[in-house]
Each structure stands twice: as structure tokens, then as C-alpha cells.
C-alpha positions in Angstrom: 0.0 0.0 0.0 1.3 3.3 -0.7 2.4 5.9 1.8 1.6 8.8 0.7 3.0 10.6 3.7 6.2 9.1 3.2 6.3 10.2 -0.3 5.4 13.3 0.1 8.3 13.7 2.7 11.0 12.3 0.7 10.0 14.6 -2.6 10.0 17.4 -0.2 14.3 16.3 0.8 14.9 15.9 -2.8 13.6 19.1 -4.0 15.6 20.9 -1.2 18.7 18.6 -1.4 19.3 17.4 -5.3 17.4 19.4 -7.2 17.4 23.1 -6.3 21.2 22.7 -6.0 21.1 21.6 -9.8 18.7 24.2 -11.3 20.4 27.0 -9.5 23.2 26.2 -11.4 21.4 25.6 -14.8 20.1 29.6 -13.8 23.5 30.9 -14.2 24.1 29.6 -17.8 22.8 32.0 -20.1 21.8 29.4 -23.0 20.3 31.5 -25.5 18.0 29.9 -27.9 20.0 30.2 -31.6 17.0 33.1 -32.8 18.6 34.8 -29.9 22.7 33.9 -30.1 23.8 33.4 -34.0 26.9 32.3 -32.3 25.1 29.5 -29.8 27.8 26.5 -31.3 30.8 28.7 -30.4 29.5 29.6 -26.9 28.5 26.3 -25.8 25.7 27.6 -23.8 23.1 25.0 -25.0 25.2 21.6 -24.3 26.4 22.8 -21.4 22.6 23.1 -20.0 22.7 19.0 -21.8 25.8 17.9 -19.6 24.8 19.6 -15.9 21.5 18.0 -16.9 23.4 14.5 -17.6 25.5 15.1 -14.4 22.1 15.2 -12.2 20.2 12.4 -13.8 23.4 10.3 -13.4 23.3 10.8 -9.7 20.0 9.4 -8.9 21.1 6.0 -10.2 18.0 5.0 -11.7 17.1 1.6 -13.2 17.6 0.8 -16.3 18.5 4.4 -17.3 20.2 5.2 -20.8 20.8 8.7 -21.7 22.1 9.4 -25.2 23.3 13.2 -26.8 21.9 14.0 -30.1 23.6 16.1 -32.4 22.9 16.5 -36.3 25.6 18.6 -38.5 24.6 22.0 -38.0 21.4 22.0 -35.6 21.4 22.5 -31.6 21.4 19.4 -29.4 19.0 17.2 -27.9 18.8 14.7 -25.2 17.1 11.5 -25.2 17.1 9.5 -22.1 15.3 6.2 -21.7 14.2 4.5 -18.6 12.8 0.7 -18.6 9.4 0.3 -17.6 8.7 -2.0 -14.4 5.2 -2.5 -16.0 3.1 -1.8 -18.9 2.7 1.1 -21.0 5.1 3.9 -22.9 5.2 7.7 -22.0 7.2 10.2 -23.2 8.1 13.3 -21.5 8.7 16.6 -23.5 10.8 19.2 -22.4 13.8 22.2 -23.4 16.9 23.7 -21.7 17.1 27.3 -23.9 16.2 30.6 -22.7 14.9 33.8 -24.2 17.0 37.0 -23.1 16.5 39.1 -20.6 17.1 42.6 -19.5 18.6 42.8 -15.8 17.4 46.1 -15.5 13.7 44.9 -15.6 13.9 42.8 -12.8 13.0 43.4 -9.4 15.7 44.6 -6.9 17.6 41.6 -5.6 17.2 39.5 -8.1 19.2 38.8 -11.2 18.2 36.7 -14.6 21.9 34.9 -13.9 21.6 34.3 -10.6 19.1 32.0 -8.5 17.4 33.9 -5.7 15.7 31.7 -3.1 12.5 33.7 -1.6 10.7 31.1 0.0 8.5 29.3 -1.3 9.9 30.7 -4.7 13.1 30.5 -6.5 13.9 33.2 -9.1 16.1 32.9 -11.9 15.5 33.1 -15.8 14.5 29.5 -17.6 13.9 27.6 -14.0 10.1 28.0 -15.1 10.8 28.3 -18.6 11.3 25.3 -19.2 14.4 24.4 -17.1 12.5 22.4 -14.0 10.5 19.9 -17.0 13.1 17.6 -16.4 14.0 17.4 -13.1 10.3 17.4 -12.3 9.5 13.9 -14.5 12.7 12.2 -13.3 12.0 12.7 -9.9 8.8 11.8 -10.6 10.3 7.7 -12.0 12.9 8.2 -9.3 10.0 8.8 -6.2 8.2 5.4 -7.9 11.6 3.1 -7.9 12.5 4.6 -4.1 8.7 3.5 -3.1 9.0 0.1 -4.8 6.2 0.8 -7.5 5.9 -0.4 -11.0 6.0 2.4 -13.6 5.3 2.1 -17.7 8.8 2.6 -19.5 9.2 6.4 -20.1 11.5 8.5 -22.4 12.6 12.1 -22.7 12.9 14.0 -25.4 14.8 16.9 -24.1 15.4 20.2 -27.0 17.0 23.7 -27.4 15.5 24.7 -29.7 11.9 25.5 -28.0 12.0 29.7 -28.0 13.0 29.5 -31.6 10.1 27.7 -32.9 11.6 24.3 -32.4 12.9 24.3 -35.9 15.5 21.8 -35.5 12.8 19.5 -34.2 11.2 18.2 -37.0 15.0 16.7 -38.2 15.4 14.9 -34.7 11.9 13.5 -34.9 13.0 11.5 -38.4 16.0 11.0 -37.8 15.4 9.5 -34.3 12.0 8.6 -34.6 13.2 4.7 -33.1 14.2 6.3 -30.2 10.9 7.7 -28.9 9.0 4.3 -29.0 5.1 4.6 -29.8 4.2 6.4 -26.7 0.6 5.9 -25.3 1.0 9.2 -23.6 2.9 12.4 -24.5 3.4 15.1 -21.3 4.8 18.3 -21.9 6.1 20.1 -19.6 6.2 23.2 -21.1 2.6 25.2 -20.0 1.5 27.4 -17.4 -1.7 28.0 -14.9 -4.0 30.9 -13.9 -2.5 30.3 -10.1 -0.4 28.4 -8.2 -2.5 26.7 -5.4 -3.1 23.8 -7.4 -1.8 21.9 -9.9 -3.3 22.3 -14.2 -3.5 20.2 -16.5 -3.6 21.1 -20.2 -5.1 19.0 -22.6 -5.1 21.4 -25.9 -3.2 24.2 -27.2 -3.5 26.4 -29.7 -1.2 26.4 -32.8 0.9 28.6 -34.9 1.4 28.6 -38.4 4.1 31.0 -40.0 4.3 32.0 -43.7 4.8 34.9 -46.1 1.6 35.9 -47.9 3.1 37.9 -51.4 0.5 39.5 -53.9 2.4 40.5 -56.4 0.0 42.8 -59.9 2.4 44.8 -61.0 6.2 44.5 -62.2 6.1 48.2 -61.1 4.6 51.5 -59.2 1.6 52.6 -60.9 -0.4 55.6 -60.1 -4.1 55.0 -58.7 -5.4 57.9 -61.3 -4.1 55.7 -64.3 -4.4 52.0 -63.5 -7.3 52.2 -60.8 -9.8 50.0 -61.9 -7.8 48.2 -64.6 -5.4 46.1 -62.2 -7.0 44.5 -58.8 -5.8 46.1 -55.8 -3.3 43.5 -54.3 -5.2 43.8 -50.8 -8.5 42.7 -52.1 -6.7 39.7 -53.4 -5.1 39.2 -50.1 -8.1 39.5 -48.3 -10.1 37.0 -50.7 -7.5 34.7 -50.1 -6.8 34.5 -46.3 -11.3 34.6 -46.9 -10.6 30.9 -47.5 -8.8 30.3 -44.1 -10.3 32.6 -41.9 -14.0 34.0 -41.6 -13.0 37.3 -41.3 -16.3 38.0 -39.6 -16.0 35.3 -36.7 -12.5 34.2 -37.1 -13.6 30.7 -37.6 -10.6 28.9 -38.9 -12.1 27.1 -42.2 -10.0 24.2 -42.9 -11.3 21.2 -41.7 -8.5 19.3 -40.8 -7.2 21.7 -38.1 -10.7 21.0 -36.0 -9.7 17.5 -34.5 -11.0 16.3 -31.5 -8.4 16.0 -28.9 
């Protein structure tokens, strides 16, 4: 039977003892997403927030834990880390290590972007929310399970740094490693937020983005309104008839019917 008491108390020591310790220290490393830092390879930044990570998942000694460092030619890293299941069932935990930048001067006095400042119950410092703690969070999570003696499905992380940039480099990893991830009968990411934090929320949908470059293009050059008025269609109308076909532009319906699944 599970004692919840006791596993409260023990997630309690290990937050205060392992893993503040850890993220304090991922705090201090500026890792700028690449849309941020053209020269992210040189600086290091982003593997560097891979190895402490490594270094801290090493130390709880989990069973049957494999972590392995992807890197393809020119794209920022990811980590993949599996850990056997004890019963049935595959999840996979989504999370990223890259920050967006900050401006010192905006934040309130004592506390720094680079530095982690402890204000109980809180601890300050830029990424810890976004999204460095996704990790530490899950692993504890399998490593509280193995401490109690209870089974847990086999789980995988999928680890990125490329998150505030759109996740560009993602869609590479994801073919090229596609093995790797398993067929997962659940997918958590921990990479939301909550209207409070008394309790603990759940998301179960998001709301995408698409980007793209809409060109209308009528003329091969300036013409004045008083000569060609009439006689060559004003490039917004056509603009206008054509996102017509995506959006209702009276109720902003979307109007393709493949991006109204149910979830």
C-alpha cells in the first residue's frame, strides 16, 4: 500500500537537497535559444545546460537508465534519455533547456536573470520555469516510484534547445530519431502554465501557430491609382479574398477542416 505521507516527505528532501542545488546552477548559464545567439555552437551555452542535466540524472542511479546526446551537422542538441518500464505502458516526456533573453534592469531589486534567488517558497532565476524544471520534475517523478518500490510504464525524454526558436531543429530529430521515442501511449509536456499556483493544471489542448509569407504580387512596377485604378486588382483585395478561404474574417472561424480534431 502506498504511503503517501512518506512520499510526500521524501519529494520534499529531494527538491531541497538534489534538485534546487542543480537548477540554481542551470540559472546561471545563459543558454540562449540560436534566434537569440547566432553564435550559440561557439559559446557552448546549450550543451552545457545537456551535460549539468546529464551530471544530475546520473546521480539518482535510476534503473535501467540510458541517456544518449543528439547532435545533427549544424542543428542545436538534444537529449534523449530512456528508462525501462517495471510495467506496462510507454510515455514520453517533452521538455527544453534554452532561454529567451533578458534585460537585468527589468527585474526586481535583488534578483538577477543569472543568478538564482531563493525567496521562500519561490526560487527566481530566468529559464527555472521556462522550461528548465520539465526535467528534473519527471525524473523525480520515475525516481519517487523506484524509491517506493512501484511499478512504472517505461518512459522516455525528449529533451530540446531549440523550443523559443520555434523548435525548428525538431522536425530533423523526430526522423532522424523517430526509433528512439517508441510509440508512446502518452505524451506530457512540460512546457505550459496555470491561472494560479495553489493547485496543480492540467492542459489538454493548445492552440497552434502557423508562419508564412503571404506575397501578392500585380504589378512588375509602381503605378499611379489615377491611371491604373480599376484596370489592375488592388493587391489587398486579393489578399483579403485569399486568407477569406482560411479565416471568416467576420467570426474568425478557422475554415479548414482538418485543423478542427477532437483531442
Amino acid at each position: 500500500m502506498l504511503d503517501y505521507e512518506a512520499l510526500h516527505s521524501w519529494a520534499d528532501r529531494h527538491w531541497e537537497s538534489s534538485i534546487i542545488p542543480s537548477l540554481s546552477e542551470f540559472i546561471s548559464i545563459e543558454a540562449l535559444s540560436p534566434s537569440f545567439e547566432p553564435e550559440w555552437q561557439q559559446k557552448g551555452e546549450l550543451q552545457a545546460t545537456i551535460d549539468l542535466f546529464c551530471k544530475w540524472v546520473e546521480k539518482q542511479n535510476l534503473d535501467g537508465c540510458s541517456m544518449t546526446t543528439m547532435t545533427l551537422e549544424g542543428r542545436t542538441p538534444i537529449l534523449i534519455i530512456n528508462i525501462e518500464g517495471t510495467a506496462p505502458g510507454e510515455i514520453l516526456f517533452y521538455s527544453h533547456l534554452d532561454k529567451q533573453p533578458s534585460k537585468p534592469e527589468l527585474w526586481s531589486e535583488g534578483l538577477s536573470p543569472l543568478k538564482a534567488v531563493r525567496i521562500d517558497p519561490w526560487l527566481f532565476g530566468r529559464g527555472s520555469v521556462d522550461d528548465g524544471y520539465g526535467g528534473y520534475l519527471c525524473i523525480s517523478a520515475i525516481k519517487a516510484l523506484q524509491e517506493h518500490d512501484l511499478q512504472h510504464p517505461s518512459a522516455t525524454f525528449l529533451i530540446e534547445t531549440c523550443e523559443e526558436s520555434g523548435s525548428y531543429d525538431l522536425p530533423a530529430y523526430l526522423d532522424a530519431y523517430a526509433e528512439h521515442l517508441g510509440n508512446p501511449d502518452l505524451v506530457v509536456v512540460m512546457d505550459s502554465g496555470g491561472p494560479d499556483y495553489d493547485r496543480i493544471w492540467t492542459t489538454d489542448a493548445l492552440r497552434g501557430l502557423i508562419h508564412g509569407t503571404l506575397s501578392v504580387r500585380v504589378s512588375h512596377e509602381g503605378v499611379h491609382s489615377g491611371m491604373a485604378g480599376g484596370a489592375i486588382p488592388s493587391s489587398f483585395r486579393i489578399a483579403r479574398i485569399l486568407l477569406d478561404r482560411i479565416e471568416d474574417s467576420k467570426t474568425g472561424r478557422i475554415l479548414i477542416p482538418s485543423l478542427h480534431t477532437d483531442i
